[in-house]
N, CA, C and O atoms as a GROMACS GRO file, in nm:
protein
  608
    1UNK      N    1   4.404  10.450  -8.526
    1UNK     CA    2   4.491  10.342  -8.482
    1UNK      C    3   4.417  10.211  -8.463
    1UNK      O    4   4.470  10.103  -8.488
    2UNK      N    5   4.243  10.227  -8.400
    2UNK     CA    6   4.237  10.090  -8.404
    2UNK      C    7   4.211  10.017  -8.502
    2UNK      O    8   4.206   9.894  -8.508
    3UNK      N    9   4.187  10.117  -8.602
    3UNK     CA   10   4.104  10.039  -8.717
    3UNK      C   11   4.236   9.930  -8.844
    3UNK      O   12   4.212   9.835  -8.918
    4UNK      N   13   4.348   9.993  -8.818
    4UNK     CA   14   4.461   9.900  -8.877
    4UNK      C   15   4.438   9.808  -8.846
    4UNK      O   16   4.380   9.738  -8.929
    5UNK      N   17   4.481   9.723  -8.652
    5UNK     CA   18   4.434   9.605  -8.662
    5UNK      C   19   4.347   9.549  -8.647
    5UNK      O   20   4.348   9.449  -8.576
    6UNK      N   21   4.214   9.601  -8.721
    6UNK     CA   22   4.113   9.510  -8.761
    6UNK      C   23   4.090   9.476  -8.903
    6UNK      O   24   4.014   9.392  -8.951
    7UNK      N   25   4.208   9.596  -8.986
    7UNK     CA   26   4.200   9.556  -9.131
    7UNK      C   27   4.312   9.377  -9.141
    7UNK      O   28   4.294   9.265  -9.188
    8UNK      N   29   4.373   9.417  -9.098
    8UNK     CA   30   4.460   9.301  -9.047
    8UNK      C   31   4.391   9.139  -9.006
    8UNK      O   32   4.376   9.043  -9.082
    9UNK      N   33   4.361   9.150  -8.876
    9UNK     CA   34   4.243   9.075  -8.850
    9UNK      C   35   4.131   9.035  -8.988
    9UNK      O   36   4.123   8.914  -9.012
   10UNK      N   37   4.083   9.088  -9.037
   10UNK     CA   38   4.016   9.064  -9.151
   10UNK      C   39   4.053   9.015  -9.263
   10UNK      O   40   3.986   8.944  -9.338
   11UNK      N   41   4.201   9.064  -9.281
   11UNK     CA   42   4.271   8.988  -9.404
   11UNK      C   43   4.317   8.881  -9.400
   11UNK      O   44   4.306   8.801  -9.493
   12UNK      N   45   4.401   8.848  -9.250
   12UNK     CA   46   4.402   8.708  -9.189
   12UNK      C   47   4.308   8.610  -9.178
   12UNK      O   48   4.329   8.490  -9.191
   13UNK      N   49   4.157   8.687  -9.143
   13UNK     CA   50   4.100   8.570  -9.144
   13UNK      C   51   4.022   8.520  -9.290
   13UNK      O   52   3.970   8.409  -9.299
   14UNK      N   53   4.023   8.610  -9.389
   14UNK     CA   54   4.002   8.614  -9.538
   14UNK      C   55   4.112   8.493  -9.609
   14UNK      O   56   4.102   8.414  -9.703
   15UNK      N   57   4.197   8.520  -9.533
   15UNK     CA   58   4.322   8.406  -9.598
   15UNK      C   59   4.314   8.246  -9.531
   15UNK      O   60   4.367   8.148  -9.582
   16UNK      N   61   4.239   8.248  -9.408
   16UNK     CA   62   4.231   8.180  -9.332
   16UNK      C   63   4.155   8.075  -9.368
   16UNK      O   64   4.188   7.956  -9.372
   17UNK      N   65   4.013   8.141  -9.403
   17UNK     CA   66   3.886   8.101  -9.494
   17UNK      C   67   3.960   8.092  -9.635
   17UNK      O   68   3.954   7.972  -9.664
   18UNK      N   69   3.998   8.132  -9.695
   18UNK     CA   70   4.016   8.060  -9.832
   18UNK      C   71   4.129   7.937  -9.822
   18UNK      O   72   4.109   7.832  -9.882
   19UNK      N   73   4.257   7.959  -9.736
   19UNK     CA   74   4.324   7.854  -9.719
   19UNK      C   75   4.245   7.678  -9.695
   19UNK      O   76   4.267   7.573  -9.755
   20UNK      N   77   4.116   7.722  -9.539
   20UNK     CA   78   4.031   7.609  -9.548
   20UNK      C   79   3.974   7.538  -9.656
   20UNK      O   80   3.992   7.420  -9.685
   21UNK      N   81   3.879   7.652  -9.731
   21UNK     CA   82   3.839   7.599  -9.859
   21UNK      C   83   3.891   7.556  -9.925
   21UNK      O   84   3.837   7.455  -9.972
   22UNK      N   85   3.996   7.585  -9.968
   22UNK     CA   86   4.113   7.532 -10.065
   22UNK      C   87   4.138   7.368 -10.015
   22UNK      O   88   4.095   7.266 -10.069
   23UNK      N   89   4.224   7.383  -9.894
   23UNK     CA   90   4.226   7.232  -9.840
   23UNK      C   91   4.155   7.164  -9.836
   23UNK      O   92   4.182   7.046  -9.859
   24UNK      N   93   4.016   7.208  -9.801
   24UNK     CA   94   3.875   7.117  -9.802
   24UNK      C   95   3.848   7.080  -9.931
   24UNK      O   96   3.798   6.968  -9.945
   25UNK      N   97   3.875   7.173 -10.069
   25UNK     CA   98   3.883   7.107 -10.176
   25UNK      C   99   4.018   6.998 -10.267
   25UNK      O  100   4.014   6.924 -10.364
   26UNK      N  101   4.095   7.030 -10.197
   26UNK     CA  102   4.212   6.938 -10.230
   26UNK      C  103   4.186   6.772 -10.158
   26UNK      O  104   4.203   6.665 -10.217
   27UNK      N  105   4.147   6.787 -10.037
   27UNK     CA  106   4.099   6.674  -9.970
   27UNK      C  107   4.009   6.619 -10.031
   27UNK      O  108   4.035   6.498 -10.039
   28UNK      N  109   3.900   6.649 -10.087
   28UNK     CA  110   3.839   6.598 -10.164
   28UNK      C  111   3.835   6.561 -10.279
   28UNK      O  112   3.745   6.493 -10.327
   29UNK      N  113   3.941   6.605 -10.341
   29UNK     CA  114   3.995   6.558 -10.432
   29UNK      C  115   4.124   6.421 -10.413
   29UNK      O  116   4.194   6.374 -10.503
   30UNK      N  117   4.123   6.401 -10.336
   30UNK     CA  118   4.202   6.368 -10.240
   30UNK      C  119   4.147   6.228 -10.232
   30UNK      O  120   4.217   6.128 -10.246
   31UNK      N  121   3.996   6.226 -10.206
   31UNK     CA  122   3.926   6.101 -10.225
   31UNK      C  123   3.909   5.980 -10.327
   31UNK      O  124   3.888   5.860 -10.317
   32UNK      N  125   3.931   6.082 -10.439
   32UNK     CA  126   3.967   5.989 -10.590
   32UNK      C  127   4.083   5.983 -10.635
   32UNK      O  128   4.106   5.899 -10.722
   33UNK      N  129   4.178   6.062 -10.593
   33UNK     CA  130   4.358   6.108 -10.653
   33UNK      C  131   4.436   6.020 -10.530
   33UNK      O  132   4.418   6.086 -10.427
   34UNK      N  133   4.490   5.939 -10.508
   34UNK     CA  134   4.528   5.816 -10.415
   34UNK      C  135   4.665   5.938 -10.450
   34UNK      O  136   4.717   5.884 -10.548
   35UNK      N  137   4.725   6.034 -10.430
   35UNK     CA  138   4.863   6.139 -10.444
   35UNK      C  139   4.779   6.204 -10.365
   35UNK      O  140   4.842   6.192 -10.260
   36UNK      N  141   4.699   6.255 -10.341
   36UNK     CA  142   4.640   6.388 -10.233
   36UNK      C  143   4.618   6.297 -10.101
   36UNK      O  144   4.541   6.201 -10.103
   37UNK      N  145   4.667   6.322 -10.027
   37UNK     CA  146   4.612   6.271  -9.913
   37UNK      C  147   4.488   6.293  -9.862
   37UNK      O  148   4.465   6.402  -9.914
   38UNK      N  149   4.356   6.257  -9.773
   38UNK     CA  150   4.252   6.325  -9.770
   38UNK      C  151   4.257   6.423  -9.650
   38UNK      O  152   4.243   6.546  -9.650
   39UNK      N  153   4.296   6.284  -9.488
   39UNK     CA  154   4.287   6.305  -9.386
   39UNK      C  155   4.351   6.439  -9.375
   39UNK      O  156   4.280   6.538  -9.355
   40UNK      N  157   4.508   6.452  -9.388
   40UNK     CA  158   4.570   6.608  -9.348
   40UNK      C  159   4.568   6.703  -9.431
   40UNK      O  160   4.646   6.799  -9.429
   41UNK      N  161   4.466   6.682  -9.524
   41UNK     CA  162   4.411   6.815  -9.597
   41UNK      C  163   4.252   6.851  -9.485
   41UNK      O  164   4.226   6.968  -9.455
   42UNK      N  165   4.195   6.778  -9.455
   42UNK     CA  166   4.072   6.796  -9.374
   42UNK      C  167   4.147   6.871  -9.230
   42UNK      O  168   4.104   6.969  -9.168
   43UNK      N  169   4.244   6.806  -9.207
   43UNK     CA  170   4.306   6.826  -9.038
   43UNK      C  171   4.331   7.011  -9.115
   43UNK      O  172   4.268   7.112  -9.084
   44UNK      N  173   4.402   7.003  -9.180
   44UNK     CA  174   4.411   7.156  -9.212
   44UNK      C  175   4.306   7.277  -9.223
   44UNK      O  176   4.316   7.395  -9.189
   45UNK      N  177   4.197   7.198  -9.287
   45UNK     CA  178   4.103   7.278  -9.306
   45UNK      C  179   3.992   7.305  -9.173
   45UNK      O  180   3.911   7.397  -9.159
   46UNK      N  181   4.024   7.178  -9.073
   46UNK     CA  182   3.975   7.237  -8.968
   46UNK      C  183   4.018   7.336  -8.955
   46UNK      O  184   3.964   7.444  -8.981
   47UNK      N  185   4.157   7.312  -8.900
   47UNK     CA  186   4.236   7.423  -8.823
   47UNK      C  187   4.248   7.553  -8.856
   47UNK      O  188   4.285   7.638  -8.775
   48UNK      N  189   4.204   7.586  -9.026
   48UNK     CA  190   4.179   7.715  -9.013
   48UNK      C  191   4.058   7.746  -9.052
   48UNK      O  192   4.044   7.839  -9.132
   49UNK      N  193   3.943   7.672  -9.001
   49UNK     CA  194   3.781   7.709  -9.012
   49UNK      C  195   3.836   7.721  -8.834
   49UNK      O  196   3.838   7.844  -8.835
   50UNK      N  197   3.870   7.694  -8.723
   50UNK     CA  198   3.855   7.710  -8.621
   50UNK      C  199   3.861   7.839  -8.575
   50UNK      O  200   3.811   7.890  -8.475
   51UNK      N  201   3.975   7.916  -8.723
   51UNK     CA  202   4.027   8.033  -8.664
   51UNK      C  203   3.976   8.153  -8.707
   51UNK      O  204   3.996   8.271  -8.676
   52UNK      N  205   3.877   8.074  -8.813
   52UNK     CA  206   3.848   8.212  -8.913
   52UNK      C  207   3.676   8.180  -8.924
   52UNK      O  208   3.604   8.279  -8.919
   53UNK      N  209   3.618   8.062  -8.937
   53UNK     CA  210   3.486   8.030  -9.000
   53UNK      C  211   3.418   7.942  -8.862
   53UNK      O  212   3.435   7.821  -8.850
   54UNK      N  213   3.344   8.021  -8.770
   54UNK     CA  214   3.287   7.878  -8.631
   54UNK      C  215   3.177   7.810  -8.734
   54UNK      O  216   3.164   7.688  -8.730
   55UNK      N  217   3.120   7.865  -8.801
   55UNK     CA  218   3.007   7.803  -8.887
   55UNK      C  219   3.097   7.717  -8.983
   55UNK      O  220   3.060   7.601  -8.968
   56UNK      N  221   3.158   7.722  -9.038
   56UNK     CA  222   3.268   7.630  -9.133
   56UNK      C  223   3.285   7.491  -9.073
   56UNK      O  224   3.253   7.377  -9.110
   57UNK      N  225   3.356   7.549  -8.955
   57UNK     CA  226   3.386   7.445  -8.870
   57UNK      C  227   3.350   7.328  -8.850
   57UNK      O  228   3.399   7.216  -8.856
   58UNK      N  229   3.204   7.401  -8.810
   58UNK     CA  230   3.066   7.310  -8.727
   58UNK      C  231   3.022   7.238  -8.848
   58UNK      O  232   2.954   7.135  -8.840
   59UNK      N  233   3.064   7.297  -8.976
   59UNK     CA  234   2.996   7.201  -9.075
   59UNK      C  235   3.041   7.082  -9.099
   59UNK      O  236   2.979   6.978  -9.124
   60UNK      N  237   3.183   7.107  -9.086
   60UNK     CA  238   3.340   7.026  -9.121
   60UNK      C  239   3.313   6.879  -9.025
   60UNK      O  240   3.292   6.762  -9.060
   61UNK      N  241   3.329   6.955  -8.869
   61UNK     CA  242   3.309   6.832  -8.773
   61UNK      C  243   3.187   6.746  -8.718
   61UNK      O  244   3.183   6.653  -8.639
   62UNK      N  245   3.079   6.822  -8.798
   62UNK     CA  246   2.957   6.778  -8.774
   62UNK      C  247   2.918   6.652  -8.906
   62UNK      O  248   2.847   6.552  -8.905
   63UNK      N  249   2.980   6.699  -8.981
   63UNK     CA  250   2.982   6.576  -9.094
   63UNK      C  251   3.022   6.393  -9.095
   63UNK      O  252   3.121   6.324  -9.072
   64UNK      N  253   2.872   6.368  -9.136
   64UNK     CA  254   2.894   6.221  -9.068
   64UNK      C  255   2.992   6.155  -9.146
   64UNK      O  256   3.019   6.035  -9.137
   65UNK      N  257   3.039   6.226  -9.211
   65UNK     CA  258   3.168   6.090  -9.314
   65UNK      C  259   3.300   6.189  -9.243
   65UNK      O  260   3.360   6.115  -9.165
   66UNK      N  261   3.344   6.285  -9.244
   66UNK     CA  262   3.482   6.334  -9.199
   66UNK      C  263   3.467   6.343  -9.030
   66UNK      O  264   3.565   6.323  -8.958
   67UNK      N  265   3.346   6.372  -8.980
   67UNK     CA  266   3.340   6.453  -8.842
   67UNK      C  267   3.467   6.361  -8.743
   67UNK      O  268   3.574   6.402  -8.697
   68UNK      N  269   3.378   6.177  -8.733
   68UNK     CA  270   3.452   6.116  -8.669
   68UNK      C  271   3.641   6.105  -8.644
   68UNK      O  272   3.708   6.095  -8.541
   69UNK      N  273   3.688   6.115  -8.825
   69UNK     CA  274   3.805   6.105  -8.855
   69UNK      C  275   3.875   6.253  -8.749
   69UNK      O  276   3.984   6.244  -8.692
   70UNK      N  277   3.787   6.377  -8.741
   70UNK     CA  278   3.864   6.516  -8.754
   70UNK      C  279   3.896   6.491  -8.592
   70UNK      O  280   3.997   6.538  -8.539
   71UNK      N  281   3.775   6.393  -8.505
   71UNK     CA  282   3.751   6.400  -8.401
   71UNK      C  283   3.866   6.331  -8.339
   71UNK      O  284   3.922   6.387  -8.245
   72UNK      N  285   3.894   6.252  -8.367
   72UNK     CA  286   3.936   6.155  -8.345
   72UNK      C  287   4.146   6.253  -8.368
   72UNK      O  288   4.229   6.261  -8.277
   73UNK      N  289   4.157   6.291  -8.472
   73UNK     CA  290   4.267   6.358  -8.455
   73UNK      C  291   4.277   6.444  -8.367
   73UNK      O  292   4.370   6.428  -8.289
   74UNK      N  293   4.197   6.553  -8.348
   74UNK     CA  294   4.180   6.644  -8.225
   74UNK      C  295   4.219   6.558  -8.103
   74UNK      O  296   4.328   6.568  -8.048
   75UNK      N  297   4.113   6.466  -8.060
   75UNK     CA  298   4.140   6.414  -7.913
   75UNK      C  299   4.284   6.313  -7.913
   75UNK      O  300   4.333   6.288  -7.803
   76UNK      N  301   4.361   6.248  -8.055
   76UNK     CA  302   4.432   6.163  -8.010
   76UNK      C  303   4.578   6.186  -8.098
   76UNK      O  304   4.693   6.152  -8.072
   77UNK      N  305   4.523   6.256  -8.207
   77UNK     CA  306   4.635   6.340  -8.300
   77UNK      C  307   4.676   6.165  -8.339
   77UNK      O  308   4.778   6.109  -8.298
   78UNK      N  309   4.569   6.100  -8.427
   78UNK     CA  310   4.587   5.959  -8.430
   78UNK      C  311   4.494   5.977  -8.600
   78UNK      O  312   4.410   6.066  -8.609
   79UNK      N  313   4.520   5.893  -8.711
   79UNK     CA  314   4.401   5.861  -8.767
   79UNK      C  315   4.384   5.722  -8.788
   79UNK      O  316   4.480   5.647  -8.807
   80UNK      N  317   4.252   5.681  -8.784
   80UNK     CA  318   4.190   5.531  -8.796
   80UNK      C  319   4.295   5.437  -8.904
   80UNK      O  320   4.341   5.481  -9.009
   81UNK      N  321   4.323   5.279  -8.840
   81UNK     CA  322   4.370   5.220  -8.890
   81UNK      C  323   4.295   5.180  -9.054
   81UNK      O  324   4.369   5.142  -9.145
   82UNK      N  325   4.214   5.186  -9.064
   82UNK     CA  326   4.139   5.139  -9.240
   82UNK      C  327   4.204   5.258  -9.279
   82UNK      O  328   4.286   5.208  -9.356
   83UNK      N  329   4.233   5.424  -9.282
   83UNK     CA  330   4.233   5.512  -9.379
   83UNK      C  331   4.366   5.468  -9.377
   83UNK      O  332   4.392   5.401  -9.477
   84UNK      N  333   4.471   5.483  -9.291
   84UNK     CA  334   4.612   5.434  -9.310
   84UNK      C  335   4.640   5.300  -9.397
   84UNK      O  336   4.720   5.293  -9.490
   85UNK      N  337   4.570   5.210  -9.357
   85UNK     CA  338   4.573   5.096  -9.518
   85UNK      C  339   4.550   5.102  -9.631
   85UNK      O  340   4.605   5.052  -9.729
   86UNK      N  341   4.417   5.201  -9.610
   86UNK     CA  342   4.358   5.303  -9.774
   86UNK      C  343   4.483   5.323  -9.785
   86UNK      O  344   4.555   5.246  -9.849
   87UNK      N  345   4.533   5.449  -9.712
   87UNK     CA  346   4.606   5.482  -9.819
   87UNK      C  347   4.745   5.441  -9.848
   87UNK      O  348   4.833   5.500  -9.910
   88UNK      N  349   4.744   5.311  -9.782
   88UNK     CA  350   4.948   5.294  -9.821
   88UNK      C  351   4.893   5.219 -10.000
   88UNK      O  352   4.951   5.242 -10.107
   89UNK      N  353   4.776   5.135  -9.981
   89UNK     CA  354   4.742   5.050 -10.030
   89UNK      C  355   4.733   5.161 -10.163
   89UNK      O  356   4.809   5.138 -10.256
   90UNK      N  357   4.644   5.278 -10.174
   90UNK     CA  358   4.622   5.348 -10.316
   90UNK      C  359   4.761   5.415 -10.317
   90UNK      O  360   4.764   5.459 -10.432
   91UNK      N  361   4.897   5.456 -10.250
   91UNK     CA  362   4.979   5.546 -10.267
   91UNK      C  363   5.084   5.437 -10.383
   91UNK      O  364   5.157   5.479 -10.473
   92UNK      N  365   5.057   5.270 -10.338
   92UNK     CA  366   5.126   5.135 -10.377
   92UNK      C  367   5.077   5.162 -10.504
   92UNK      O  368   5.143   5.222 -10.588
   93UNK      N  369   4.942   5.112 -10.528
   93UNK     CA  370   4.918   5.106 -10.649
   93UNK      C  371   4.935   5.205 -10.765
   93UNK      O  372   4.978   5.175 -10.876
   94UNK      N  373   4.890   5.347 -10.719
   94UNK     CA  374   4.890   5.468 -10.796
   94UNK      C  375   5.042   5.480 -10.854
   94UNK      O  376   5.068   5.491 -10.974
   95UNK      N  377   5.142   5.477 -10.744
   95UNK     CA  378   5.244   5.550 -10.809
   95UNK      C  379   5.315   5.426 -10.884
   95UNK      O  380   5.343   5.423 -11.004
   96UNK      N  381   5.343   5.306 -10.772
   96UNK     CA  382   5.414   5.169 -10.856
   96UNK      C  383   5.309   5.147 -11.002
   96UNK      O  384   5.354   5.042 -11.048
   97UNK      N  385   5.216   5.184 -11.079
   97UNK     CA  386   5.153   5.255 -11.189
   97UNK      C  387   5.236   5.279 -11.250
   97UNK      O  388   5.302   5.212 -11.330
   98UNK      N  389   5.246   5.426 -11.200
   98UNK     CA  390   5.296   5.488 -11.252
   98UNK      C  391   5.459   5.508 -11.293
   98UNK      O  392   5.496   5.580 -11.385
   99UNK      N  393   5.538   5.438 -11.215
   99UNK     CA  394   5.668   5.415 -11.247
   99UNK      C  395   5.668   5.313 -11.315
   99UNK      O  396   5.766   5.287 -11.386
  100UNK      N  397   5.581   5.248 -11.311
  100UNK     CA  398   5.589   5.080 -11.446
  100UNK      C  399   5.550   5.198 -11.603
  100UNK      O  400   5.610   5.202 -11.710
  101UNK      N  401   5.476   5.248 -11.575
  101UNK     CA  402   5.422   5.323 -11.692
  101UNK      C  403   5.524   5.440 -11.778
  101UNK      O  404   5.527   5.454 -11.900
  102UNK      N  405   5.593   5.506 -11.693
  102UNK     CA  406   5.674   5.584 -11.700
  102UNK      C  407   5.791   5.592 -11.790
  102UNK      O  408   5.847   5.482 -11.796
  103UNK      N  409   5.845   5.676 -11.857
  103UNK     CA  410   5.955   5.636 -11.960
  103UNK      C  411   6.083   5.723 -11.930
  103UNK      O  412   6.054   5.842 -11.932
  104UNK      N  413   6.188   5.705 -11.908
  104UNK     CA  414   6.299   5.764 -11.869
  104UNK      C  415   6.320   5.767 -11.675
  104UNK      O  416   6.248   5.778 -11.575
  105UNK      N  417   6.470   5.747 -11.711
  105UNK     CA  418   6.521   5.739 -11.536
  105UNK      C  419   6.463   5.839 -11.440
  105UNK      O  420   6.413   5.825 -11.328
  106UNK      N  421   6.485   5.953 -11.524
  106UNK     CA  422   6.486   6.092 -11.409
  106UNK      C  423   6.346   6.095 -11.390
  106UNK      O  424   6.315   6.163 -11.292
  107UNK      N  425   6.240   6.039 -11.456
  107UNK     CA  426   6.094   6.065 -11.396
  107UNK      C  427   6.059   5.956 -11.324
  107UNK      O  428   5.967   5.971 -11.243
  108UNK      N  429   6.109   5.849 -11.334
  108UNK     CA  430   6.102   5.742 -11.270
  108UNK      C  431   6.167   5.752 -11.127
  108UNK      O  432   6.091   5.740 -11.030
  109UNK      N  433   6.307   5.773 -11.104
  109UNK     CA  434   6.318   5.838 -10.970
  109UNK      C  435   6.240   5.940 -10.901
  109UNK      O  436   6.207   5.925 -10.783
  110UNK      N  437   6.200   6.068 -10.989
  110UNK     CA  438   6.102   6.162 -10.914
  110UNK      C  439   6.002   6.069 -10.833
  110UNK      O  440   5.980   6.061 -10.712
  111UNK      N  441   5.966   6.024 -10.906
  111UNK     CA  442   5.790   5.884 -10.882
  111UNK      C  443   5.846   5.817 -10.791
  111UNK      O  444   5.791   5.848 -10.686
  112UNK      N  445   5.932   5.733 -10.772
  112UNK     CA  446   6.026   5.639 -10.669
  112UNK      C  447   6.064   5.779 -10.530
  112UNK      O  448   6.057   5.732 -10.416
  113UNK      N  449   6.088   5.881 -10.533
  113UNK     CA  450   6.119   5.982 -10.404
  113UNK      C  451   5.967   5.985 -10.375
  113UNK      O  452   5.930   5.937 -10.268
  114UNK      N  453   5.880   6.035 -10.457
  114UNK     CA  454   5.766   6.028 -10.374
  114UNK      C  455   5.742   5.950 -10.350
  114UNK      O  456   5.719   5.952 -10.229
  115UNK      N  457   5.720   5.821 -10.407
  115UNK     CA  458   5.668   5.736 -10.314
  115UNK      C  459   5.700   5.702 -10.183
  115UNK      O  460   5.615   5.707 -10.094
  116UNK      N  461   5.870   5.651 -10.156
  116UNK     CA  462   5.936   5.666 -10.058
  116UNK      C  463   5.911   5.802  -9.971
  116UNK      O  464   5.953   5.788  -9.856
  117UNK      N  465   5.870   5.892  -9.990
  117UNK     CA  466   5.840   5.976  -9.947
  117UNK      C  467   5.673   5.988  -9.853
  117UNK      O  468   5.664   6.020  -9.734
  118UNK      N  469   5.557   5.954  -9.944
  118UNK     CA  470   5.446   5.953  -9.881
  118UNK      C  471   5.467   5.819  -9.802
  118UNK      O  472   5.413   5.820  -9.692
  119UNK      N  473   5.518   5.728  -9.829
  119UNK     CA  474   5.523   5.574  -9.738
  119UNK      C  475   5.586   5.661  -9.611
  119UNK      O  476   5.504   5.686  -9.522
  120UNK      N  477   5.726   5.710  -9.591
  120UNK     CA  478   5.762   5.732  -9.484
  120UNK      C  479   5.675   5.864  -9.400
  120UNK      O  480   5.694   5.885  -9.280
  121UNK      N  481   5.564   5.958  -9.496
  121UNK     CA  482   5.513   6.038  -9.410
  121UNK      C  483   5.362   5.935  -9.309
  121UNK      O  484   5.325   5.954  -9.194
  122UNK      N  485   5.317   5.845  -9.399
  122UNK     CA  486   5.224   5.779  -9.363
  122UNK      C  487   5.266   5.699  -9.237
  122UNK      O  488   5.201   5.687  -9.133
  123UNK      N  489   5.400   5.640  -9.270
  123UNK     CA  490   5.440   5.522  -9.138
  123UNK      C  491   5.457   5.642  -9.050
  123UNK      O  492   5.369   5.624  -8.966
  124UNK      N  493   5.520   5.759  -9.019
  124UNK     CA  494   5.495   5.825  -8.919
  124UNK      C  495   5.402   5.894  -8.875
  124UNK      O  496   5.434   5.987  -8.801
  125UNK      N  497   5.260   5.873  -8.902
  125UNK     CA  498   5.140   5.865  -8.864
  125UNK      C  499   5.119   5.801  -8.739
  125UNK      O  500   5.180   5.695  -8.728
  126UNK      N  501   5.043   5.838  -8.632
  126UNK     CA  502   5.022   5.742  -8.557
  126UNK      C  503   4.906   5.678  -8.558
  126UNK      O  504   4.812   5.753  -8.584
  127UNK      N  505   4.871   5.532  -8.534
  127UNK     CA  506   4.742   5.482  -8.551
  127UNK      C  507   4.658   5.502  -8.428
  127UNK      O  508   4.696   5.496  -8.311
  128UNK      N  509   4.540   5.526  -8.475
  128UNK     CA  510   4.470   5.523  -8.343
  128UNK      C  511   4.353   5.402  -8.356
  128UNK      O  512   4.361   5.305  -8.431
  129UNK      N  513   4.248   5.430  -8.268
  129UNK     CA  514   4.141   5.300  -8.227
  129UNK      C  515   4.086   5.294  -8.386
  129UNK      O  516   4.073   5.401  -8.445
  130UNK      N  517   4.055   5.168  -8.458
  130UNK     CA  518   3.991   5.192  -8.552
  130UNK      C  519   3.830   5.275  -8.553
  130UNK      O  520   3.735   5.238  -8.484
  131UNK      N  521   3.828   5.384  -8.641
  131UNK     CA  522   3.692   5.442  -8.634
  131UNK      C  523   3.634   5.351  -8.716
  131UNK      O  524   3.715   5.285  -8.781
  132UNK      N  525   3.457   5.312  -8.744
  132UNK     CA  526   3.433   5.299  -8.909
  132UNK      C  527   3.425   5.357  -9.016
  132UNK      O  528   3.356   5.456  -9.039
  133UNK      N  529   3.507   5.290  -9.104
  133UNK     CA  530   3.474   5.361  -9.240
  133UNK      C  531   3.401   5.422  -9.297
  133UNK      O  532   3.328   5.351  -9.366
  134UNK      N  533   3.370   5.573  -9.307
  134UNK     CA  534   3.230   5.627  -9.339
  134UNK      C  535   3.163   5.602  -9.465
  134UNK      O  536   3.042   5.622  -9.480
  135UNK      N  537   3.268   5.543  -9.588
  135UNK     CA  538   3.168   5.546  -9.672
  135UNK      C  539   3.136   5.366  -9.673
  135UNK      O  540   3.095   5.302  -9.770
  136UNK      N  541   3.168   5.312  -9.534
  136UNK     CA  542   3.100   5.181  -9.580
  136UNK      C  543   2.975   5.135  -9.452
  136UNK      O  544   2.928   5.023  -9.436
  137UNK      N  545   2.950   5.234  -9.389
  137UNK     CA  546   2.885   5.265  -9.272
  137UNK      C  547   2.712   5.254  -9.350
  137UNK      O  548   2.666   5.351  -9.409
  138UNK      N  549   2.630   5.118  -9.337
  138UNK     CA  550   2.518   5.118  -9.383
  138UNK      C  551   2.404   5.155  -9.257
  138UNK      O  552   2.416   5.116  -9.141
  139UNK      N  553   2.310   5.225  -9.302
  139UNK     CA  554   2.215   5.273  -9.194
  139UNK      C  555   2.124   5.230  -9.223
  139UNK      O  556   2.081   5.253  -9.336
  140UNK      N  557   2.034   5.122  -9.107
  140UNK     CA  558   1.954   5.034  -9.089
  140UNK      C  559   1.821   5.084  -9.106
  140UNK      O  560   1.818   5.190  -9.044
  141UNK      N  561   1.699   5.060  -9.162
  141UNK     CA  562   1.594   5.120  -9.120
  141UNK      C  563   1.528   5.089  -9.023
  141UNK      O  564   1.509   4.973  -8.987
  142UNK      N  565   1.470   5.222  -8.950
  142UNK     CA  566   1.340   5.152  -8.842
  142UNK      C  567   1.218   5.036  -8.850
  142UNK      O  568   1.130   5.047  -8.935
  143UNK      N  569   1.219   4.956  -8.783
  143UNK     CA  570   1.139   4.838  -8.780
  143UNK      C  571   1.044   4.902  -8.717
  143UNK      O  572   1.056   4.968  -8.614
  144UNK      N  573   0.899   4.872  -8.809
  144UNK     CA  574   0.756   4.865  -8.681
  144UNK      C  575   0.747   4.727  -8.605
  144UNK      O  576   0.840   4.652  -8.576
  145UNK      N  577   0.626   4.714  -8.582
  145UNK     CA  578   0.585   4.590  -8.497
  145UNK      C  579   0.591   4.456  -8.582
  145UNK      O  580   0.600   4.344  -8.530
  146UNK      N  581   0.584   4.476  -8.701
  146UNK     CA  582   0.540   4.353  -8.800
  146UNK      C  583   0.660   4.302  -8.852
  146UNK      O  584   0.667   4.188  -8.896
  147UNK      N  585   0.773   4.394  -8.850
  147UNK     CA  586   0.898   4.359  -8.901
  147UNK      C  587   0.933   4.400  -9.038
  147UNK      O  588   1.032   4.362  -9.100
  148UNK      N  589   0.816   4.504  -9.092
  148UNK     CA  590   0.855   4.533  -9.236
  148UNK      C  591   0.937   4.695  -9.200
  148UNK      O  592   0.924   4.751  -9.091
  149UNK      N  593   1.006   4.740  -9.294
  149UNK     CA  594   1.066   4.884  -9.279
  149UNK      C  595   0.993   4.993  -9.250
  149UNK      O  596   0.886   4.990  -9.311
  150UNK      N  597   1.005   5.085  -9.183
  150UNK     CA  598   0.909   5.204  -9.181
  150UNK      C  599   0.852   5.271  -9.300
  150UNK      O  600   0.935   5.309  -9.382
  151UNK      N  601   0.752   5.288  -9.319
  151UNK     CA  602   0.730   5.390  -9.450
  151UNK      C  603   0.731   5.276  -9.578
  151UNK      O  604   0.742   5.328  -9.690
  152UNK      N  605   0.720   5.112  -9.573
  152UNK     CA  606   0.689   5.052  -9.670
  152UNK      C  607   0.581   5.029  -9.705
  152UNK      O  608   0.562   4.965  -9.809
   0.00000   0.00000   0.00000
């Protein structure tokens, strides 16, 4: 009897861990595809590295380009005002693209629902404190006494 629910337990958390990965790779894809969102593919993939992977996790939120963003949802269920401009700004360009590009009504409406669609999931986002942008976050080198860089 006990060993059922631990086959259970195990398969859950097997699904748990691949669901993360999965999201963690869609999010990242997510980074160049202005249609994937990044942020609530990462928020996902926390949430099930929390449940299934503590080492996953720790990798996820310890990461100096996502950690802040994941943190920042956890404590305020908010994401930074720059990614919310990112992305109304790439969801604008990508799809209005793509409906200029597009040939016939019925695919052109599909393209027009999503868009209207990711605009209204984004505006119900809530903003929180701006974090900085991680990939525009430059790291200074240590100064010695003379004022040249360390290690020059």
């Amino acid at each position: 009897m006990s060993e059922e629910p631990r086959q259970r337990s195990g398969f859950m958390r097997l699904c748990l861990l691949s669901a993360g990965w999965l999201s963690l790779a869609l999010g990242f894809c997510g980074i160049f595809l202005p249609i994937l969102p990044t942020t609530p593919f990462l928020i996902l993939s926390a949430a099930c590295f929390v449940r299934s992977s503590p080492s996953a996790y720790r990798l996820l939120v310890e990461n100096r380009r996502f950690g802040p963003i994941l943190e920042q949802w956890r404590r305020e269920r908010s994401v930074p005002s720059w990614a919310k401009r990112r992305a109304y700004l790439l969801v604008l360009l990508s799809l209005g693209i793509s409906i200029l590009a597009c040939e016939g009504w019925f695919a052109r409406g599909l393209l027009v629902s999503l868009l209207v669609g990711l605009l209204l999931f984004l505006r119900r986002l809530k903003t929180g404190a701006p974090v900085p942008p991680p990939l525009l976050k430059k790291e200074v080198p240590a100064l010695r006494d003379n004022g040249r860089a360390a290690g020059s």
